[in-house]
N, C-alpha and C positions, 0 to 999 in steps of 0.2 A: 748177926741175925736180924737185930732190928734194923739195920744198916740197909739189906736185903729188901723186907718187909717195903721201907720208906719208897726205894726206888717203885717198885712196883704198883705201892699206891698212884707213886706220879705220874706212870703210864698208863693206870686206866684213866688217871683225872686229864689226862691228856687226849689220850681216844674219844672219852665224852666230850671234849672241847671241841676237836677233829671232827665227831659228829655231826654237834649243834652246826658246827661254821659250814660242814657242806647239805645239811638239810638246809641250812637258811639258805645258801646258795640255791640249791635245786628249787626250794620253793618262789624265788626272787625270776630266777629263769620262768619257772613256770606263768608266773605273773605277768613277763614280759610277752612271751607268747603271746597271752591270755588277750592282753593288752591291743599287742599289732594287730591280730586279727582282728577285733571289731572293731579297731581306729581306719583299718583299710577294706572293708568291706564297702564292695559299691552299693548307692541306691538304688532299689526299684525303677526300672523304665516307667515314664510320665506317657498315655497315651489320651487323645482325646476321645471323643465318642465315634466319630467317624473313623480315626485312625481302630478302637476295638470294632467294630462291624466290619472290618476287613483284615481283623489280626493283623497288623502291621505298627509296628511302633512308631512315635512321632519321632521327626526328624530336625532336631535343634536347630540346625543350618541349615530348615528351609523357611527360604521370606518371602515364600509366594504368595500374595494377598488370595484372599479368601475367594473373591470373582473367581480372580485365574485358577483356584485347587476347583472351584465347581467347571472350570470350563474343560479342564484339564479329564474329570469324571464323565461330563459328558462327549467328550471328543472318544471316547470308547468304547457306546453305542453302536452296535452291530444289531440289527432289525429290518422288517418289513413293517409298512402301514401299508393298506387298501382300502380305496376309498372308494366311494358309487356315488355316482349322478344321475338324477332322474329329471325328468321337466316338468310343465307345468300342471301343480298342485292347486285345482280350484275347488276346496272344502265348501260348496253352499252354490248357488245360484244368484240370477237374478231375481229377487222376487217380484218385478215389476209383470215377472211373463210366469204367473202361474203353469204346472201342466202333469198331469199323470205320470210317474216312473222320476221327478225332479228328485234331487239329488235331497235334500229334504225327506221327502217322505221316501226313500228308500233307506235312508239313517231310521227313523220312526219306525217302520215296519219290521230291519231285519238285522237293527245294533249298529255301532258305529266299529264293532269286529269283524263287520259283510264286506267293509271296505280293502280289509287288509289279507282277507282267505287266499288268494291265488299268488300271494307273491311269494311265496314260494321259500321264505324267509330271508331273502337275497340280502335285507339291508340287518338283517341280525348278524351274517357272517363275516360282515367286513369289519372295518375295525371303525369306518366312521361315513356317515351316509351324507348327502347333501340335493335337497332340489327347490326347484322355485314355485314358492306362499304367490301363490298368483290370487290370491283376496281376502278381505278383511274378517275376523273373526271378532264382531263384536255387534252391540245390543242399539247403535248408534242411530237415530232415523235420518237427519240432516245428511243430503247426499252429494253430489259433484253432481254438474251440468253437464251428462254424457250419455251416449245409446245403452251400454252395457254398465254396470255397477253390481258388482259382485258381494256379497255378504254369507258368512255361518255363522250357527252357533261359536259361541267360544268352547262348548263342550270339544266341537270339532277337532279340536287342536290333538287330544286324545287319538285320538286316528294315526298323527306321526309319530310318536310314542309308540302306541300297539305296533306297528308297520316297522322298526326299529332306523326313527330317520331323527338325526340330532341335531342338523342343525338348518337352518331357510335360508333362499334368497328374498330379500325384500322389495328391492328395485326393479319394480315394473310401475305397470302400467297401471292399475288395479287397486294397488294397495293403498291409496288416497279416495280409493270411491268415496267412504265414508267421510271425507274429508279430513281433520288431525284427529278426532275424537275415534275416529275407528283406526286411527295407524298406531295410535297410542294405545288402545283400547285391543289391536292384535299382538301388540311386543310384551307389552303384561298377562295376558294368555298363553303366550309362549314361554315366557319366564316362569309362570304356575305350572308350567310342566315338565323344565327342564329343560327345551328347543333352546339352540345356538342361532343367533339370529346375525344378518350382516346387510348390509347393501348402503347406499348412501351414504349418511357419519358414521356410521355402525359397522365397525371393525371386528371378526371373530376370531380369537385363538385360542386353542383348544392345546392339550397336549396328551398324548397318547403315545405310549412304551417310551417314556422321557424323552417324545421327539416333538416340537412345538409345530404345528399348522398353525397356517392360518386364513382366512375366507374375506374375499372384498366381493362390493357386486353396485353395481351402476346399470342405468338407461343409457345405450348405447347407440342410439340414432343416428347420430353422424359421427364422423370421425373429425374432433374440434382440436383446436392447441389446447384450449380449456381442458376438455376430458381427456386428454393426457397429459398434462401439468399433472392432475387430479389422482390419475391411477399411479404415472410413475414417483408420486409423492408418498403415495398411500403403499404403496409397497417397498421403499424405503424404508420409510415408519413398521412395517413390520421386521424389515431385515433386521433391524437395530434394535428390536425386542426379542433377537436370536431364534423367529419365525426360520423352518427350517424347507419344508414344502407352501407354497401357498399359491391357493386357486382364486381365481377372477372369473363371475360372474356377467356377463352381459344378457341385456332383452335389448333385443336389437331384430335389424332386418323386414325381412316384407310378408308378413300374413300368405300362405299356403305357396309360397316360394320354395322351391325344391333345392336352389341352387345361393347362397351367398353372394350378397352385392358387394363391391370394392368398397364400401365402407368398412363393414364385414372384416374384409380381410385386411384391408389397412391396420386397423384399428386391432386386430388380434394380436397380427405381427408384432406391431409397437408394442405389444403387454408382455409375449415373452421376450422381447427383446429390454424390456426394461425389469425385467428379472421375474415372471411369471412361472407357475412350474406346470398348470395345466389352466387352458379357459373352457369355461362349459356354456353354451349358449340358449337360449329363448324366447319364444315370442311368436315365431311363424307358426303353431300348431300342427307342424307336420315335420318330417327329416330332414336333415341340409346331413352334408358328409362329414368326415373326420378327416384332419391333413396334420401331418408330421411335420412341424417346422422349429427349425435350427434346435434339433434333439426334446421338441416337446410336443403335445399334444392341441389340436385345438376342436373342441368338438362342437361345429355354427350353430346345429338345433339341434335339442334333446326331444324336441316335441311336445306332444301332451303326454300328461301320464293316469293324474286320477282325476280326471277334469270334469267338475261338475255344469259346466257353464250350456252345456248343450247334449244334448242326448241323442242327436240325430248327425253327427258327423260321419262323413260320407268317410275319412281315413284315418284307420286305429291303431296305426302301426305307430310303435313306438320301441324304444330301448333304456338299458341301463351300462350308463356305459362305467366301466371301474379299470381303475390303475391300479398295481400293485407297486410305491414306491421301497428302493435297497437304501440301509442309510448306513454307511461303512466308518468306523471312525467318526462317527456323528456328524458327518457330513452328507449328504445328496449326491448317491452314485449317478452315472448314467445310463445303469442298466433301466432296460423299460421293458414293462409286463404289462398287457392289456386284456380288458376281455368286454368283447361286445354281445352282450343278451339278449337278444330279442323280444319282445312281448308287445300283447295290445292291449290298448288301452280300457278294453270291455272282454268280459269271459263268455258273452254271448255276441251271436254275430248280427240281429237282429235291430241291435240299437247299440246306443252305449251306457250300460249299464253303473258305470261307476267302480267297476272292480278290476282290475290291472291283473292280468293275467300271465305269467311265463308261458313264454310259446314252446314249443318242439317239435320233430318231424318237418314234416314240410311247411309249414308255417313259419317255423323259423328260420329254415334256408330262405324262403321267399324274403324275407325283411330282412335276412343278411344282406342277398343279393343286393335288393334297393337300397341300402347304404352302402354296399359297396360302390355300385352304381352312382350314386350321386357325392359318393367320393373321386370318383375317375371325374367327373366335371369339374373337379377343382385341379388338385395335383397330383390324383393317384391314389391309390389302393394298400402304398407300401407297407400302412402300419398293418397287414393282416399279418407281416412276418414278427410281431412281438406278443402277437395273441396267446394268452395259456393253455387256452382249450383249443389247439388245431386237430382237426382233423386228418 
């Protein structure tokens, strides 16, 4: 019996051995699991800041310098820019020639916001305006040795602002009336307002929907090696600052000249031929045409537009002319969109009042016409086929 008894003890003291050793077991497995998993659990993905603004993870294998990731971002640019052009902006008079209705005391009498009622808000809707500071905005007496010398208030500058025009050309004839004290004395005026300013050393680039313009503008008188050394250097220098459209400036030509003289046109040529995307011209105070050459624009005179300098001009036709540029892959499509607008440069017929008026109806077919017109005197009429607003 005790014989019995003895075995029995030894089987359970055995079973609880059996136990321990496969609890310890099960638990030792468990621990290994335990173990693997967090020893092989991957890291969190590393993104930068640019990489989370596009939810997209960084890419270890890539060793694309930083330039190349921003050029690579902007090469994916799908957009339009339109741009308007208008001509010459003469804020002020001469005050050598006092006289009733002067551009002066129509500021004085009726706000420097009388100036900008009739346009119709043309330069609010584009995306970027440009026309040519045809005189000095400052307080400067010391004048130039010439017939005409133009001056405004500097308040004046306010005008292009309300009017919504961003940026001038400075290269004319005019803008030295004052001699340096007033060329200085208008760029600091304009910087007090926010105006983009260009012409001479004075290079403008601007950028608008991540697409860089840029603005040159010179005295164009003759067609020199000099003054094209000068532009196609100058437009290099912008290529190379990844300028993507960029417009050239000229005052050039012959005072109430309907038609462009072979300077003119030499000298346009060469500007888009050395990489220009539009030229806008100035100076004659009256129309010259518009001609399409080798896929771009050239437009010889924009005329006058808020032109204080005289009140008694016999022709107040004028326009705004605006491109619509495509930029596909951050590049300069060759699609072309144009729109020519009619307007004069007074909203009474009477004199010239100083207020720039959008024409319509028969007023504006008539000044179509005459740019048409004196487009067929150069090369043709063709660009009416890229117009937006056809009829």
């Amino acid at each position: 019996m005790n014989r019995i008894e003895n075995r029995q003890k030894k089987r359970r003291r055995l079973k609880r051995s059996v136990k321990r050793v496969l609890l310890l077991g099960i638990i030792l497995i468990v621990v290994l699991l335990i173990y693997n998993y967090f020893s092989t659990k991957p890291e969190p993905a590393v993104t930068t800041q640019d990489d989370r603004n596009e939810n997209v993870e960084e890419d270890k294998s890539d060793q694309t310098p930083p330039s190349s990731k921003k050029e690579t971002a902007e090469s994916k640019i799908n957009t339009t820019v339109t741009i308007s052009a208008a001509g010459d902006f003469t804020l002020g008079t001469d005050e050598s020639f006092p006289y009733d209705g002067s551009f002066p005391q129509e500021a004085a009498n009726n706000g420097l916001s009388y100036f900008v009622a009739k346009l119709d808000n043309i330069f609010k809707q584009d995306d970027l305006s440009t026309v040519n500071l045809e005189t000095t905005l400052t307080h400067a007496t010391r004048k130039a040795e010439k017939t005409f010398r133009f001056k405004g208030d500097p308040s004046y500058a306010k005008i292009l602002t309300m009017g919504g025009i961003e940026s001038v050309n400075l290269a004319n004839n005019h803008i030295h009336d004052y001699l340096e004290q007033g060329y200085q004395d208008t760029m600091n005026h304009l910087k007090e307002q926010g105006i983009g300013y260009f012409g001479y050393e004075n290079h403008y680039v601007t950028a608008i929907k991540g697409v860089k313009i840029g603005a040159l503008g010179y005295e164009g008188w003759r067609d020199t090696p000099e003054i094209r050394d000068t532009v196609s250097n100058d437009i290099k220098k912008l290529r190379d600052q990844g300028v993507k459209i960029i417009l050239v400036h000229f005052h050039w030509g012959i005072e109430k000249s309907y038609v462009p003289n072979e300077s003119q046109k030499s000298l346009a040529h060469y500007t888009i031929d050395s990489g220009a995307d539009l030229v806008l011209g100035h100076h004659p105070h009256v129309v010259q045409g518009i001609e399409e050459y080798n896929g771009k624009f050239i437009v010889y005179s924009l005329g006058n537009f808020m032109f204080g300098g005289n009140s008694r001009t016999n022709d107040k036709d004028t326009f705004v002319f605006q491109q619509t540029f495509h930029i596909n892959d951050g590049e300069l499509s060759q699609q072309k969109e144009i729109n020519v607008v009619p307007f004069s440069i007074s909203s009474i017929t009477s004199r010239n009042n100083y207020q720039p008026m959008k024409l319509t109806g028969k007023e504006a077919e008539r000044v179509k016409e005459k740019i048409i017109d004196v487009s067929n005197q150069i090369e043709g009429s063709d660009w009416l086929q890229y117009e937006r607003n056809q009829n």
